[in-house]
C-alpha positions as CSV (number, residue, x, y, z in Angstrom):
1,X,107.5,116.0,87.9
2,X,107.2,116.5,91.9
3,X,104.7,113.3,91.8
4,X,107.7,110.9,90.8
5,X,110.4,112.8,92.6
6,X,107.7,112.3,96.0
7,X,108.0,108.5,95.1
8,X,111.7,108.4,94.4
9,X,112.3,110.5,98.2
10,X,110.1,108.0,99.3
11,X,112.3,104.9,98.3
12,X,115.1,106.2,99.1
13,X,113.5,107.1,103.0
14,X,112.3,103.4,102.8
15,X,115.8,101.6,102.3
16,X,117.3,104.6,104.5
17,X,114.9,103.5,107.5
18,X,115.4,99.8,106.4
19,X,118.9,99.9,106.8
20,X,118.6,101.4,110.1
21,X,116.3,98.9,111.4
22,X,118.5,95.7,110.0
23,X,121.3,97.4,112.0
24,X,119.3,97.6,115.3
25,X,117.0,94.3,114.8
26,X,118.8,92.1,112.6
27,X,117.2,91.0,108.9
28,X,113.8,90.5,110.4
29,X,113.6,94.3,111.3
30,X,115.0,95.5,108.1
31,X,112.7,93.4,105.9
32,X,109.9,94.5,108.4
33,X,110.9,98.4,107.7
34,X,111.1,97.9,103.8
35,X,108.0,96.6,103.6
36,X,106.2,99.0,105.8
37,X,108.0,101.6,103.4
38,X,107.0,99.6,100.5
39,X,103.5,99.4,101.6
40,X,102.7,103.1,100.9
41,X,105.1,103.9,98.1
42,X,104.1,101.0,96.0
43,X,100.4,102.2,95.9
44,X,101.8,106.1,95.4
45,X,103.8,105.2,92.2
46,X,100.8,104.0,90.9
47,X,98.8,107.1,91.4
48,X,101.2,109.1,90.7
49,X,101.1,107.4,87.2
50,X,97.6,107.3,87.1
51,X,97.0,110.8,87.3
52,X,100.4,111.3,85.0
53,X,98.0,109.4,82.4
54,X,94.6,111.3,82.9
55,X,96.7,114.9,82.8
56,X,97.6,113.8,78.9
57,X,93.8,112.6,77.7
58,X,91.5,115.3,76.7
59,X,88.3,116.0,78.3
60,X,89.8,113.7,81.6
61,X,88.0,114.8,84.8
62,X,91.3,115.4,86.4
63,X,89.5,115.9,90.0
64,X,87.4,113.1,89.7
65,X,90.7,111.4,89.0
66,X,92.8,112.6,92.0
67,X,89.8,111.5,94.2
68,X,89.4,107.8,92.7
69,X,93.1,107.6,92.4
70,X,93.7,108.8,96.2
71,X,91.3,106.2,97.6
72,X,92.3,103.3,95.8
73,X,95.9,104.0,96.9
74,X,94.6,104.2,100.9
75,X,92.5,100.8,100.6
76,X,95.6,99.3,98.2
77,X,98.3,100.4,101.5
78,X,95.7,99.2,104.5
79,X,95.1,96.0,101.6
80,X,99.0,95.4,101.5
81,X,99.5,96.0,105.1
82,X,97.0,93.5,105.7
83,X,99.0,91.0,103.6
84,X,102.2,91.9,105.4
85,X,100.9,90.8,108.7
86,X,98.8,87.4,107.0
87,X,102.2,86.1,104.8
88,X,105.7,87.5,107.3
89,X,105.1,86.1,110.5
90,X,108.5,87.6,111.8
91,X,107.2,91.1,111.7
92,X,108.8,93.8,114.1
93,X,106.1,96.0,114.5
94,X,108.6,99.4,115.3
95,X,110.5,98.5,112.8
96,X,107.2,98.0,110.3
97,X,106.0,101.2,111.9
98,X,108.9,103.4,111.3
99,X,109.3,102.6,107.8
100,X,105.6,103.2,106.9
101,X,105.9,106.5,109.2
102,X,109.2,107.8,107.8
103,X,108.1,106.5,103.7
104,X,104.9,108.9,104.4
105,X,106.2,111.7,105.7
106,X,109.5,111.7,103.2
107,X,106.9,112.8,100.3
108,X,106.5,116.3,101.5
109,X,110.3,117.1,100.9
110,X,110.4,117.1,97.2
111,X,108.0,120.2,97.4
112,X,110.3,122.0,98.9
113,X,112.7,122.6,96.3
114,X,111.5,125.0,93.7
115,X,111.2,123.9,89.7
């Protein structure tokens, strides 16, 4: 399904950018990129399975569950990006940046290859 291969491009650009920022700003800045990464593919996985689930039950408002889905997985990556900056007080902010930037925009290539 593109929604899981989205997620898996995602990781991989997470750990990708990650290791990129440990080798320019030490551990701090790769743990700082993983989790800004991990703060938007964590809450995609999850809607990717929740609207897996509601394609599979009959007489599922699929758009009513893209739209409930989609929201709770912005407030869930503002919510965990909030709880980066309370809990890691070592955050790199470029580093954090990057790997949120790079995780989003690594989604759009698993549309391009045709199934």
């Amino acid at each position: 399904m593109p929604m899981y291969r989205a997620v898996i491009l995602q990781v991989a650009a997470s750990f990708v950018t990650a290791a990129i920022a440990g080798m320019i700003a030490g551990t701090s800045g790769a743990i700082s990129a993983a989790l800004g990464g991990a703060a938007y593919y964590i809450p995609n996985l999850l809607f990717a399975m929740r609207l897996s689930a509601a394609s599979r039950r009959r007489g599922a408002s699929y758009p009513a569950a893209f739209f409930i889905g989609e929201a709770l997985k912005l407030f869930s990556a503002v919510g965990i990006l909030a709880a980066i900056v309370h809990f890691y007080s070592a955050v790199i902010w470029p580093a954090l940046l990057a790997g949120l930037i790079v995780t989003l925009q690594a989604g759009f290539f698993a549309f391009l290859k045709k199934t």
